[in-house]
Chimera marker file (.cmm) of the C-alpha trace (Angstrom):
<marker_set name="trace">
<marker id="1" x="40.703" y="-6.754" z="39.843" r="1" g="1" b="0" radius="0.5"/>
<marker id="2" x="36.805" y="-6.882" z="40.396" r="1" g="1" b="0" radius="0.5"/>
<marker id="3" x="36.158" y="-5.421" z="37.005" r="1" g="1" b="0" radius="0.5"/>
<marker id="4" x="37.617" y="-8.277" z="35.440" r="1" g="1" b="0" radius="0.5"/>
<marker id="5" x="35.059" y="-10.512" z="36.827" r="1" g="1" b="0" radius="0.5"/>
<marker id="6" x="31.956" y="-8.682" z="35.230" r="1" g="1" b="0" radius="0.5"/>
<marker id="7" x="30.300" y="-10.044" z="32.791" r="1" g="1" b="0" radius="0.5"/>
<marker id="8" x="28.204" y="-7.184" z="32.290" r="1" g="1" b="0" radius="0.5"/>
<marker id="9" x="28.257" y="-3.340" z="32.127" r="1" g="1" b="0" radius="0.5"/>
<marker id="10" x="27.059" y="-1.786" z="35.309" r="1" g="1" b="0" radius="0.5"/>
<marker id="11" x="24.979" y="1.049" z="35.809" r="1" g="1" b="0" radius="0.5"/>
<marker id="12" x="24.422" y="3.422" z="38.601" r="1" g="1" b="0" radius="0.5"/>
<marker id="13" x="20.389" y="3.352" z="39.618" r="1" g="1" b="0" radius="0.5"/>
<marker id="14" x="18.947" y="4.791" z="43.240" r="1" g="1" b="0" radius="0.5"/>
<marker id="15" x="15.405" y="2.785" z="43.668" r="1" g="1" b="0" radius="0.5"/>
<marker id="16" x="13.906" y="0.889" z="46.927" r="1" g="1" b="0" radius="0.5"/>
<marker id="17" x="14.708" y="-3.022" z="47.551" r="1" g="1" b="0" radius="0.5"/>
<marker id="18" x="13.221" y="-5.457" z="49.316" r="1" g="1" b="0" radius="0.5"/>
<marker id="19" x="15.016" y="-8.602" z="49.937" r="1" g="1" b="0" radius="0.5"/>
<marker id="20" x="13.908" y="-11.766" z="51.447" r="1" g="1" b="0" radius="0.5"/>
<marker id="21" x="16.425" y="-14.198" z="52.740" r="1" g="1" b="0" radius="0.5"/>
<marker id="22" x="14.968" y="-17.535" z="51.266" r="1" g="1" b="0" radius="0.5"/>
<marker id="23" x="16.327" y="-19.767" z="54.176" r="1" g="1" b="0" radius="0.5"/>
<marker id="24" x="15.041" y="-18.103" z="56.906" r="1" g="1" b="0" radius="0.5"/>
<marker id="25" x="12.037" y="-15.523" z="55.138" r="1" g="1" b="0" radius="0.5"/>
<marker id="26" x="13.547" y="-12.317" z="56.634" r="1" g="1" b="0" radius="0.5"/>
<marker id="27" x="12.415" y="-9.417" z="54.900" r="1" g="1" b="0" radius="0.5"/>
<marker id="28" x="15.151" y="-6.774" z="55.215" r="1" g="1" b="0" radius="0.5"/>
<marker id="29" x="15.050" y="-3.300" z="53.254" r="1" g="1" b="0" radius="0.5"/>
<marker id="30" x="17.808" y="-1.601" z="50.971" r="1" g="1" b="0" radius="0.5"/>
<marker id="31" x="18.535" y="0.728" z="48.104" r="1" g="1" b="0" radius="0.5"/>
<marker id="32" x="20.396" y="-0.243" z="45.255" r="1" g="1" b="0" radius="0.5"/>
<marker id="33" x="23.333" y="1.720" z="43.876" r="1" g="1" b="0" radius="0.5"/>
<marker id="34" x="23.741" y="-0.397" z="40.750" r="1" g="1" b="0" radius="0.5"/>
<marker id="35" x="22.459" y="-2.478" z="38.331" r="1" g="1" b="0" radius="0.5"/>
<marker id="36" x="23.668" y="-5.127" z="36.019" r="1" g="1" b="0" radius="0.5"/>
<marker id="37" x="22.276" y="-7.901" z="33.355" r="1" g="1" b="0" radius="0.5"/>
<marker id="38" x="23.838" y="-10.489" z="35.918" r="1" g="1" b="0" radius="0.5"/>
<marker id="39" x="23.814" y="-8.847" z="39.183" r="1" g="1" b="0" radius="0.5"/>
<marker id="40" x="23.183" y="-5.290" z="41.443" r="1" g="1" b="0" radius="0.5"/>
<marker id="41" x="24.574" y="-3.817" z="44.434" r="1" g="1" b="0" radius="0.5"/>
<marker id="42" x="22.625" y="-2.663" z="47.419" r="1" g="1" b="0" radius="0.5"/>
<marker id="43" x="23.282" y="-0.455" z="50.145" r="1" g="1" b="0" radius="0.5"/>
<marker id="44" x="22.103" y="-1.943" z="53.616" r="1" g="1" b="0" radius="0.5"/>
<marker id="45" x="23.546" y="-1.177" z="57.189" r="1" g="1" b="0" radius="0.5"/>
<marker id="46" x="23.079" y="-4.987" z="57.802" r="1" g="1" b="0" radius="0.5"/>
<marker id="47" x="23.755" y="-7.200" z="54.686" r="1" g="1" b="0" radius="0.5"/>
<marker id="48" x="22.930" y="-10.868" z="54.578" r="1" g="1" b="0" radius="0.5"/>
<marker id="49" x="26.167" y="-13.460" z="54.965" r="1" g="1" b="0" radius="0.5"/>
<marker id="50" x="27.533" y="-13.712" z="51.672" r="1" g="1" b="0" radius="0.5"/>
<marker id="51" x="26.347" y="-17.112" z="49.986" r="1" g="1" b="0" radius="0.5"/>
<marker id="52" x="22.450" y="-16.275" z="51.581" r="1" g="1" b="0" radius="0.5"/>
<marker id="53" x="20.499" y="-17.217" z="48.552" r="1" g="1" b="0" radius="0.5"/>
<marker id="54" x="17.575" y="-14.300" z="48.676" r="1" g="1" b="0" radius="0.5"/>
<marker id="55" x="14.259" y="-13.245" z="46.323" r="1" g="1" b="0" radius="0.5"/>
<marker id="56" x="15.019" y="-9.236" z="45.598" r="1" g="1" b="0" radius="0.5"/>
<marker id="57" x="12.686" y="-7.281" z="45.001" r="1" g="1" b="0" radius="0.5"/>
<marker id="58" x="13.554" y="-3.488" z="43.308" r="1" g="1" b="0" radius="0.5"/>
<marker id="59" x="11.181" y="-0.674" z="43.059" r="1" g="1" b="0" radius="0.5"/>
<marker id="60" x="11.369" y="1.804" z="40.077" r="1" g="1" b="0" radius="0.5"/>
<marker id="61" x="9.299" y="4.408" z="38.775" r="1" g="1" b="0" radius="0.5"/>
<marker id="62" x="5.560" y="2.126" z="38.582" r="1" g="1" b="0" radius="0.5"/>
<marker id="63" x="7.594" y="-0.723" z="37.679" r="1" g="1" b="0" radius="0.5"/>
<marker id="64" x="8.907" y="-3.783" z="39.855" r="1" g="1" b="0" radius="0.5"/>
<marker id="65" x="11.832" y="-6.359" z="39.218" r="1" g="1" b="0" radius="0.5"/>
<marker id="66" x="12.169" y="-9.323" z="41.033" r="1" g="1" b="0" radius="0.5"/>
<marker id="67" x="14.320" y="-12.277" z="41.330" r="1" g="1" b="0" radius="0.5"/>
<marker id="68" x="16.323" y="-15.192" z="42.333" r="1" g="1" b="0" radius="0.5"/>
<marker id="69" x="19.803" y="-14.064" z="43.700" r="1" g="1" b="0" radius="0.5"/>
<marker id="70" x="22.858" y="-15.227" z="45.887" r="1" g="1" b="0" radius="0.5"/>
<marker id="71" x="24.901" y="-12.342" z="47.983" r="1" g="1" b="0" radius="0.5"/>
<marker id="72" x="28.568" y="-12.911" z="46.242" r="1" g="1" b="0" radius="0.5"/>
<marker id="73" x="30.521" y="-10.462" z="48.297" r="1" g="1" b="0" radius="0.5"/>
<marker id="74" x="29.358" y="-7.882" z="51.303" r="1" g="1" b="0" radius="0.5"/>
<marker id="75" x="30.930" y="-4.676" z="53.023" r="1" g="1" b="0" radius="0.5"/>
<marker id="76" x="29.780" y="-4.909" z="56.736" r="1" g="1" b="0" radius="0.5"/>
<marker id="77" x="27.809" y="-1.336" z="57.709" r="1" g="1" b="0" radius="0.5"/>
<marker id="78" x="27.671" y="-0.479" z="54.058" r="1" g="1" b="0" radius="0.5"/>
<marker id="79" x="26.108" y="-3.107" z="51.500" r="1" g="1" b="0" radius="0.5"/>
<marker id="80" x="26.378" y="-6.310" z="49.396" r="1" g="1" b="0" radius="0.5"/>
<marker id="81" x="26.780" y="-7.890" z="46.163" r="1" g="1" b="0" radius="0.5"/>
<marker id="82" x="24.158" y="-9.658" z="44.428" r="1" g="1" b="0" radius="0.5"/>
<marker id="83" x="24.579" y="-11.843" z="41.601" r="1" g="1" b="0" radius="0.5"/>
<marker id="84" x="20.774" y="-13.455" z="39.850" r="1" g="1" b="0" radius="0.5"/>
<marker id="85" x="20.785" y="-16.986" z="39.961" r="1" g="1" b="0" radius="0.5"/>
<marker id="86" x="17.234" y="-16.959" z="38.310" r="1" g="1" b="0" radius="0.5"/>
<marker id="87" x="15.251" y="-14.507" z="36.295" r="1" g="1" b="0" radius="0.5"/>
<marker id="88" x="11.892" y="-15.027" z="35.014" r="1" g="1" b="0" radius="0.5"/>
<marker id="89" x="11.520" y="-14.107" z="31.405" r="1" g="1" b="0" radius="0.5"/>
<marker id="90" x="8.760" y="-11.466" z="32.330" r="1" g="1" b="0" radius="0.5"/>
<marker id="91" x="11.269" y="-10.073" z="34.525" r="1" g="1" b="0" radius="0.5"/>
<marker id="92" x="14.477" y="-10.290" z="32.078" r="1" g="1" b="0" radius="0.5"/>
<marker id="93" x="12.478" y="-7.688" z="30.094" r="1" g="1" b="0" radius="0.5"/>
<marker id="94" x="12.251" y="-5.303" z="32.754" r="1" g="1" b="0" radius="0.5"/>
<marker id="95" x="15.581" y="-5.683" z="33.314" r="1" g="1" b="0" radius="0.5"/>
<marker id="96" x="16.603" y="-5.148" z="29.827" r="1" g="1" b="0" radius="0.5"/>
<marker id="97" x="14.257" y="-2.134" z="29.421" r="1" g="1" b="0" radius="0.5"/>
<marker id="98" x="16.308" y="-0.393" z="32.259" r="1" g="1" b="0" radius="0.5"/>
<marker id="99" x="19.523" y="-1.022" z="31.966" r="1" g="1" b="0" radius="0.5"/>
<marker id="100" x="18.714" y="0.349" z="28.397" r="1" g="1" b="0" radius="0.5"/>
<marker id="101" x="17.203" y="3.545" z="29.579" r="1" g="1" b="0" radius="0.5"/>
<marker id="102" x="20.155" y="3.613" z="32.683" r="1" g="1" b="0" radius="0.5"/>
<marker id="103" x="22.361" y="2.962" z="29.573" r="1" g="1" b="0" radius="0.5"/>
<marker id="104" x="21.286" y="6.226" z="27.791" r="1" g="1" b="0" radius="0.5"/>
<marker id="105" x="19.686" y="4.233" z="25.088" r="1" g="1" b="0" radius="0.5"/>
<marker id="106" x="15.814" y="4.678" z="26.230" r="1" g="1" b="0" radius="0.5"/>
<link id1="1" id2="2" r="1" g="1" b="0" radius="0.2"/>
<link id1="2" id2="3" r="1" g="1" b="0" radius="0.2"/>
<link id1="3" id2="4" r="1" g="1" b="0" radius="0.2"/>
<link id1="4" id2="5" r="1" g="1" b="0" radius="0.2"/>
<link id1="5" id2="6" r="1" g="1" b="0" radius="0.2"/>
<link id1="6" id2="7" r="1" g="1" b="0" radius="0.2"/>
<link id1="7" id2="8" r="1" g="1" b="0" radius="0.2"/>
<link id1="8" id2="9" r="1" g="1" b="0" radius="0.2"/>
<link id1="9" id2="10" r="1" g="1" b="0" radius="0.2"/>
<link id1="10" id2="11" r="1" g="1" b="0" radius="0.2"/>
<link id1="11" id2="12" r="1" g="1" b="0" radius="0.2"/>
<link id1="12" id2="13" r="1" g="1" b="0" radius="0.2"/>
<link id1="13" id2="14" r="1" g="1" b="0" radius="0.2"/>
<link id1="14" id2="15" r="1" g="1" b="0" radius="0.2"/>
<link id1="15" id2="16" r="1" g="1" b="0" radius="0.2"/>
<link id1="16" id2="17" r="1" g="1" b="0" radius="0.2"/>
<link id1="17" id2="18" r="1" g="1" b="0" radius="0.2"/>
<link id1="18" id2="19" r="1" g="1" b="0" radius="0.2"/>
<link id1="19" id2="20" r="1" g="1" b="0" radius="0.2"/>
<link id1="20" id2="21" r="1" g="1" b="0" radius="0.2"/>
<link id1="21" id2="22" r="1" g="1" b="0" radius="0.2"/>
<link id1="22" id2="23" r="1" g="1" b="0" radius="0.2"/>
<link id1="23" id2="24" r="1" g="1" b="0" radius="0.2"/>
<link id1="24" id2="25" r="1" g="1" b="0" radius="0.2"/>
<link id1="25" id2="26" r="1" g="1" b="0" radius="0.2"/>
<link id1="26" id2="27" r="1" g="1" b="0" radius="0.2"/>
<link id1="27" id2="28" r="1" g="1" b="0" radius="0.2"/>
<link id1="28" id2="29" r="1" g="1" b="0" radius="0.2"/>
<link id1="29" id2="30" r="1" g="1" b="0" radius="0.2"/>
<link id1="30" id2="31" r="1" g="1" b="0" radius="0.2"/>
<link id1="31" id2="32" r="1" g="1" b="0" radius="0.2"/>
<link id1="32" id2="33" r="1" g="1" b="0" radius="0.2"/>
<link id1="33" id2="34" r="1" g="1" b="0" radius="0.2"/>
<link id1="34" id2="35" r="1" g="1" b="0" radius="0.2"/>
<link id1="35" id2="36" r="1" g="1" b="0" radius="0.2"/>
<link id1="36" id2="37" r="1" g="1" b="0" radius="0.2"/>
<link id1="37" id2="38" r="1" g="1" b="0" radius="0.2"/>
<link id1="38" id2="39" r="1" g="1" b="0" radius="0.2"/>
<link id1="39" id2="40" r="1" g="1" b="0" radius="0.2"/>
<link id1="40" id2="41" r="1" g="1" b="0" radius="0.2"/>
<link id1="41" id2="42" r="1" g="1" b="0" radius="0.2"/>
<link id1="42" id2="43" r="1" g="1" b="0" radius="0.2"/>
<link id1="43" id2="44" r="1" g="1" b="0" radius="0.2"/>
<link id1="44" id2="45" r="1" g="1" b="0" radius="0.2"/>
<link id1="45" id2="46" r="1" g="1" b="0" radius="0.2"/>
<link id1="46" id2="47" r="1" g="1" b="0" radius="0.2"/>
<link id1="47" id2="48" r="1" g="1" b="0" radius="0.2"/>
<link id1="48" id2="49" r="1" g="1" b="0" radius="0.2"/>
<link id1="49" id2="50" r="1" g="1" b="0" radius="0.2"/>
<link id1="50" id2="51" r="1" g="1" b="0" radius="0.2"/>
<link id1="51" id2="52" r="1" g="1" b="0" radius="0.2"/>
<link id1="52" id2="53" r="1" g="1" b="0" radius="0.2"/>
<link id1="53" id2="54" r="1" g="1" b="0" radius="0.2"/>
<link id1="54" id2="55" r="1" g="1" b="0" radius="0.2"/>
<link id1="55" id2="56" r="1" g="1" b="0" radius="0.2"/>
<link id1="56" id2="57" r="1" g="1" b="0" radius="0.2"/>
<link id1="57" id2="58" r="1" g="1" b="0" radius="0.2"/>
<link id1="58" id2="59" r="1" g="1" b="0" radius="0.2"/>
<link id1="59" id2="60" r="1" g="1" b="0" radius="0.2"/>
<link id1="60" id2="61" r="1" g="1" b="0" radius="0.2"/>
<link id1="61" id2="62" r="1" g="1" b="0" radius="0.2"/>
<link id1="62" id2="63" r="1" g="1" b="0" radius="0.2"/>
<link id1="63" id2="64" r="1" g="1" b="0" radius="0.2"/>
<link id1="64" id2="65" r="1" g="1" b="0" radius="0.2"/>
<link id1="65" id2="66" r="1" g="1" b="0" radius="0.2"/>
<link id1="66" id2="67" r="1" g="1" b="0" radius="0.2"/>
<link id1="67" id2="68" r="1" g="1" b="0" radius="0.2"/>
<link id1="68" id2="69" r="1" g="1" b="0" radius="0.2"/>
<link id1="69" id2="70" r="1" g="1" b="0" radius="0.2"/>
<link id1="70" id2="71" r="1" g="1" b="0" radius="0.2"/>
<link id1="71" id2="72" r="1" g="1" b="0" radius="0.2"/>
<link id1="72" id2="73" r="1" g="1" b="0" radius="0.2"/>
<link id1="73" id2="74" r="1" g="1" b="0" radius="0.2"/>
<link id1="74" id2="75" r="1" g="1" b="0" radius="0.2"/>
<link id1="75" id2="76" r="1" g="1" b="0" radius="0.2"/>
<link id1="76" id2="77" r="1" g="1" b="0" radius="0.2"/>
<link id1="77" id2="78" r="1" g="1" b="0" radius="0.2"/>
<link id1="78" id2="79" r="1" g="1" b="0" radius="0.2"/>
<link id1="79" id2="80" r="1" g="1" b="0" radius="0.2"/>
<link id1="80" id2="81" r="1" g="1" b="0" radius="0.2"/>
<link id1="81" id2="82" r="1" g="1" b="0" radius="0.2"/>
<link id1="82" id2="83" r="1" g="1" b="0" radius="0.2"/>
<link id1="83" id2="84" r="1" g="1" b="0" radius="0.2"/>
<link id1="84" id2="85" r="1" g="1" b="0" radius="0.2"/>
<link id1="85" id2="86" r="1" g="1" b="0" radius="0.2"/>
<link id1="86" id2="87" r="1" g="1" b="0" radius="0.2"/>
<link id1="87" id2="88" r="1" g="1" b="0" radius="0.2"/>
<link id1="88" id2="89" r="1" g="1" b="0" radius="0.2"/>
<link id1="89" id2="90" r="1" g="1" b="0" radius="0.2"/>
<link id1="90" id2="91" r="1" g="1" b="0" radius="0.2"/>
<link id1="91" id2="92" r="1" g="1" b="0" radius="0.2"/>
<link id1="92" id2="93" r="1" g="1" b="0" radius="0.2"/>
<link id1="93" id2="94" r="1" g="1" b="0" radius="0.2"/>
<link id1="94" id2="95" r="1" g="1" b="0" radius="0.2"/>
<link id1="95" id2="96" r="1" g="1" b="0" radius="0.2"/>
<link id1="96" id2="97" r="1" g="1" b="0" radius="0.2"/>
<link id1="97" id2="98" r="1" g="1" b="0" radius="0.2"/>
<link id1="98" id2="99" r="1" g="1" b="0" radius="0.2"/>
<link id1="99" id2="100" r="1" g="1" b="0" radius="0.2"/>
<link id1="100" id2="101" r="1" g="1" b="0" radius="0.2"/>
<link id1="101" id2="102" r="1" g="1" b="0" radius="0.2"/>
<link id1="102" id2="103" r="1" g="1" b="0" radius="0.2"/>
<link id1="103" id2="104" r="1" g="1" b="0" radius="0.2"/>
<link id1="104" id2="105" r="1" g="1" b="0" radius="0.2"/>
<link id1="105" id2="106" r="1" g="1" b="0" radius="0.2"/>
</marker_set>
């Protein structure tokens, strides 16, 4: 089952995403439907081929996270599967800060 190959808790979370396709610089838009320490989901009508490395980009509230990631797995029409392959530290702390408020602990 998928859930056995989490590493990390996921947590539902509606915000904008950019996403760049590193390869090929495409800019493509999405929203992302959830959020983990290693990884989020987001909902596109045309996802990137899965193994596209990509720089995403998620908008929430005033604050931005960005990072390194490689599309893992993707649902044609509907969305894809990110996992990070590199997070800045500056950015690991925005990440941490909402997946402990999307956590119910902020």
């Amino acid at each position: 089952m998928d859930s056995e190959r989490r590493r990390a808790p996921r947590y539902p979370i509606i915000a904008d995403a950019e996403v760049t396709e590193i390869a090929s610089e495409a800019k493509l838009s999405a929203k992302t439907s959830d959020l983990s320490a290693g990884g989020c989901f987001l909902d596109m009508i045309n996802p990137s081929p899965e193994g596209t490395e990509i720089v995403v980009r998620i908008s929430r509230a005033d604050t931005t996270f960005t990072a390194r990631g490689k599309v893992v797995f993707l649902f044609p029409n509907m969305g894809m599967g990110v996992m990070f392959t590199s997070v800045p530290a500056s950015q690991q702390t925005v990440l941490e800060k909402w997946l402990e408020e999307l956590s119910g602990g902020g």
